[in-house]
N, C-alpha and C positions, 0 to 999 in steps of 0.2 A: 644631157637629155633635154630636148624639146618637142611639146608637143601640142594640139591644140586641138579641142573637141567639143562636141557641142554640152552646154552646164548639166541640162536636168539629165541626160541620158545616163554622162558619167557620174553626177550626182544618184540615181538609184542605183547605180552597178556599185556605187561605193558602201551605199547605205547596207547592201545585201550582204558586202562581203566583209564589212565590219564587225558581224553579228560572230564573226570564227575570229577576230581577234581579241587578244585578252584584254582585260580590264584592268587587270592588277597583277603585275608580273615584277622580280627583279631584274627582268632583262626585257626595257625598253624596245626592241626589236618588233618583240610580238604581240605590241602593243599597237603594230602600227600595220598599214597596206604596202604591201608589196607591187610597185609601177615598173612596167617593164613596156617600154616603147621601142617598137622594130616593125618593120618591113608594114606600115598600115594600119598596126593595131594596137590597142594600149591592153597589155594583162594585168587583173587585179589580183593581189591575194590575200587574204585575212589566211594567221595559219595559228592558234593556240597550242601547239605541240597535242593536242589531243585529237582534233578534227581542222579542216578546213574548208574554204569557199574558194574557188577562181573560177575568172571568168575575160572574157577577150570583148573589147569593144573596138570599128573602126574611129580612126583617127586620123590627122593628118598630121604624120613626125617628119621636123623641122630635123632633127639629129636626137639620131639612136641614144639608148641609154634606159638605166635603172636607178631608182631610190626609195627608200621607206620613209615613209611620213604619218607621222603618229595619227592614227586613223579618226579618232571624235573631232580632233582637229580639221581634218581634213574634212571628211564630212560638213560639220559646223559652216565652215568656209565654202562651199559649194552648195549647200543648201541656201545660204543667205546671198548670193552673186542676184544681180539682178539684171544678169545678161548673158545672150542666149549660146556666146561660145566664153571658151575659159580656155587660157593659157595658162601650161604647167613647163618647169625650165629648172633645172639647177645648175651649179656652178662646181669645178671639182673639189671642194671641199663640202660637199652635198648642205648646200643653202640653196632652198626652194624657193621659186620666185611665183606667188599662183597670182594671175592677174586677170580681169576683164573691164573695158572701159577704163572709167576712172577708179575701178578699187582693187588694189593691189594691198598682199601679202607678201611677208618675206618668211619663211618658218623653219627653224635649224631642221635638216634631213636628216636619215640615217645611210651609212653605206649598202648599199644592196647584197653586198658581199659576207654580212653580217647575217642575213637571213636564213631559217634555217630551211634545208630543201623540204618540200612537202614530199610526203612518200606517191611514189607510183604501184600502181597496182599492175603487173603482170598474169593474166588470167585468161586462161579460154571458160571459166567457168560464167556466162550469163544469164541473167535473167530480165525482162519485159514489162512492164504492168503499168497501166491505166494512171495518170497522174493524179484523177478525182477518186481512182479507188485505192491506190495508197493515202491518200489522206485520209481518207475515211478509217480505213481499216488502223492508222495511227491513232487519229481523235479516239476511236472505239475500246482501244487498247491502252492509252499511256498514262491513264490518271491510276491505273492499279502498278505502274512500277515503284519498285520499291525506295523509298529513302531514307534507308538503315545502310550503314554504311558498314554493317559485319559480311555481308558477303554483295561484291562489287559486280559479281556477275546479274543480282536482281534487280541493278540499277539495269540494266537494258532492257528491249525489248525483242524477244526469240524468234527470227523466223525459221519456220521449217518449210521446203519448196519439194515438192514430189508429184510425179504425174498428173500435172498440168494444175497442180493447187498448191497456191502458198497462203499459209497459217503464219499467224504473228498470235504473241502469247505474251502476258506479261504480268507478275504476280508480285503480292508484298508478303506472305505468311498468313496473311487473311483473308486474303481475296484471290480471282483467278480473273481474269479475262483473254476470249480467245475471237479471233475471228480469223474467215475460210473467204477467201476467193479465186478464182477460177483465171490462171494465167497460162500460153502458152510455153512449156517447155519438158520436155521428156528425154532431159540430162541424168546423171547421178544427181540421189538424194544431198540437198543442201540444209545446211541447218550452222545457224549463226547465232550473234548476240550483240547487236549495236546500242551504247549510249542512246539513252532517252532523249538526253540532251539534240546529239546527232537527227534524230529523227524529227524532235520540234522542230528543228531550222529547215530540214528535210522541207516540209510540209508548208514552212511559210514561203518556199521560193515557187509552190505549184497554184498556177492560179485557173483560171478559165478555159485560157492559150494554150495550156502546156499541153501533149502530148504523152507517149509512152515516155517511161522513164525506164533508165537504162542500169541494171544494177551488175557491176564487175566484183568479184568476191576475189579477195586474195589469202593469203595464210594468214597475214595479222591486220592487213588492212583490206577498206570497201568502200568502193565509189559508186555514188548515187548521180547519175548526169539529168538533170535538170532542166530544161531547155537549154539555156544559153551558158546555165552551171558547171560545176563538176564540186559535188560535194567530198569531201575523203575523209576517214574517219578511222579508228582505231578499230578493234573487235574487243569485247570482254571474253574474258577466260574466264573459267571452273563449270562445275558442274551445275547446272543450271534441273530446277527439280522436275521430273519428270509426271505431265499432271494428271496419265490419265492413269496414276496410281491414287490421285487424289479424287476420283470421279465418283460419286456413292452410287454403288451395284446395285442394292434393292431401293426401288421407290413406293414408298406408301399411300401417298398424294400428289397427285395433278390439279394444278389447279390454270386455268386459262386467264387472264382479265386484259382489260384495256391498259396497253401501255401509260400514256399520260394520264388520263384517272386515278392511276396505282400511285402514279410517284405525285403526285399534286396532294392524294390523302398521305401519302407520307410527309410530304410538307408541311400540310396545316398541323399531324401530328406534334412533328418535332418540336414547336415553337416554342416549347416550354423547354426544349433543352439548349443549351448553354454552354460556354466555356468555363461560364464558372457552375455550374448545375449541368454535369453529365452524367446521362442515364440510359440505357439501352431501352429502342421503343417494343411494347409490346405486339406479335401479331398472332391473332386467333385466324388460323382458318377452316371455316367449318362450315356446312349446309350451304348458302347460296351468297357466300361473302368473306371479305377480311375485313376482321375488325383489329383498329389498329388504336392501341393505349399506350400514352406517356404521363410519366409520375414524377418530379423532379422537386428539389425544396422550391422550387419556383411556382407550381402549379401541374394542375393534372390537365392533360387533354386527350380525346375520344373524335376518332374519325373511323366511316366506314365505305368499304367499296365491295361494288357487284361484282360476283366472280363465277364461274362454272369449275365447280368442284367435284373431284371423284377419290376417293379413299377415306381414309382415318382422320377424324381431326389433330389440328395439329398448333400447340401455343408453342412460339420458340422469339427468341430476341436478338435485334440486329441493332449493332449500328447504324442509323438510319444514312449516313451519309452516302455509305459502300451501295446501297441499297438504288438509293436514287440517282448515282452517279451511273449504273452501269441503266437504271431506266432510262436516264435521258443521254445516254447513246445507243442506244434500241432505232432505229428508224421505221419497224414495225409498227403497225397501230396497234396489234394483239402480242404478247407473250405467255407463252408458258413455262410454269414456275414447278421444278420437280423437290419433292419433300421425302425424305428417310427418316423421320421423327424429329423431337427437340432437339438434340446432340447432337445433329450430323448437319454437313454443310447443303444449303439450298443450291439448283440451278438454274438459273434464268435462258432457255432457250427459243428460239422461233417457233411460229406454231407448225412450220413446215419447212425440213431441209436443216442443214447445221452450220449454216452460215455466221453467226457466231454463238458462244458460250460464256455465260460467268458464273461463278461459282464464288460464295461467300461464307464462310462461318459463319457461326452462331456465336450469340453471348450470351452467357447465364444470368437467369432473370435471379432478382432478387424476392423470396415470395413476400 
């Protein structure tokens, strides 16, 4: 194989698809990129046996051919070239020759024969959507998946796809997170469970540029196409909880407030709590406000925000982290926050339409 391309191009096409190969493997292989040079175009592949990245850049191949080259390596070495094309060549006992100007590499390969095939997805089942509102609706959803590793299905994130709306859903036992957007497809109902993992990398190949993104669903596997990507990834299995048994029926309390307001007094609240001083923060809300108290061996603190309130008062205790994280993914400036008393779990919804949800337990206060 010989081939020769220009540095920075193939240098970010390497960097992207490094991110699906492994870091720490007993089998060197999948530690490394997958080069496949033919007919004009060099293929990349990062492949961890659990997800992967390829992608095709032009070229101009001097003689056909494939090798693995352990990927930080290779990377490293093309990041640091300080010239604008890079020749890549090996020899049949795969020794890599990567060279430009005067600085040349020689770097043991691996056979390409050695790699393992990445799965293809076979599927008339697709689906469409907006490259900046998948990401959105990822960020808005992935800090509540779970990282408890008793059931592997909460490690993902769920989408369900029905008459022109897909929902992503993603939950730890404490918390819920949901969001709604409006895609075209009026196929059979879809409903999946992709790696968190899968969807971070997801998310950092969509930038400005990108377009619709193309989702192929298979029986165990699902391809995310990318622009110039094609991401592939495994599915989780089991029963994944169904949330809107977790939804509290009667509400006692409405309360409206200013989204950043809300989560800024939660901030100042917390300061007194700590990793070594953890204590759930108090919140009263009552008449024309939340008042929010923390008590910790470290110090007490007392903050309050304006709110438009209707029902029953109501003192209940949250981990404040859960609290602020699902605020500042809100891109609302207002939220409203539904209340079933002290015991039951709060919801954080829009003040109009259902575009997303989250829902948090409570924590029992200490009186």
């Amino acid at each position: 194989m010989k081939l020769v391309c220009n540095t920075s191009v193939l240098s970010q096409a390497c960097q992207n698809v490094q991110r699906a190969a492994s870091t720490k493997s007993v089998l060197p292989t999948i530690e490394g990129i997958f080069i496949s040079a033919k007919e004009g175009f060099v293929e990349l592949c990062g492949y961890d046996l659990e997800f992967g990245i390829r992608t095709k850049i032009e070229a101009e191949i001097e003689r056909e051919g494939a090798v693995v080259i352990n990927a930080r390596t290779l990377c490293d070495i093309l990041k640091h070239l300080p010239f604008d094309t890079v020749t890549i060549e090996n020899d049949e006992r795969n020794n890599c020759r990567i060279y430009g100007g005067e600085t040349s590499y020689t770097i043991s390969g691996i056979s390409a024969a050695e790699y393992p095939e990445i799965p293809s997805v076979k599927s008339e089942t697709s689906v469409s959507v907006k490259g900046e509102s998948l990401r959105d609706m990822v960020r808005q959803t992935i800090f509540s998946v779970s990282t408890d590793d008793s059931k592997m299905v909460h490690r993902g994130i769920k989408f369900e796809i029905e008459d022109n709306v897909m929902t992503l859903i993603a939950l730890d036992g404490r918390r819920l997170a949901l969001r709604r957007e409006t895609v075209e497809y009026k196929g059979e109902k879809m409903s999946f469970v992709v790696p968190a993992k899968t969807m971070s990398e997801v998310t950092k190949l969509i930038d400005e540029e990108t377009g619709d993104i193309e989702i192929n669903l298979g029986m165990r596997h699902i391809i995310f196409k990318v622009g110039g990507y094609s991401v592939v990834s495994r599915l989780l299995d089991g029963e994944f909880l169904d949330y809107r048994s977790a939804l509290p029926k009667n509400k006692t309390t409405i309360v409206r407030i200013k989204t950043k307001d809300f989560a800024d007094s939660i901030e100042r609240a917390s300061l007194v709590v700590t990793e070594k001083f953890k204590s759930p923060l108090k919140f009263i809300f009552d008449d024309s406000s939340v008042k929010i108290t923390g008590t910790t061996a470290l110090g007490t603190a007392s903050d309050r925000t304006d709110a438009v309130i209707e029902g029953s008062r109501v003192e209940i205790g949250f981990n404040y982290r859960y609290l602020t994280e699902a605020l500042r993914a809100c891109d609302t400036d207002e939220v409203v926050i539904e209340l079933s008393g002290p015991l039951s779990p709060i919801c954080i919804v829009p003040t109009s339409g259902d575009s997303f949800l989250y829902l948090i337990l409570p924590v029992k206060l200490n009186n």
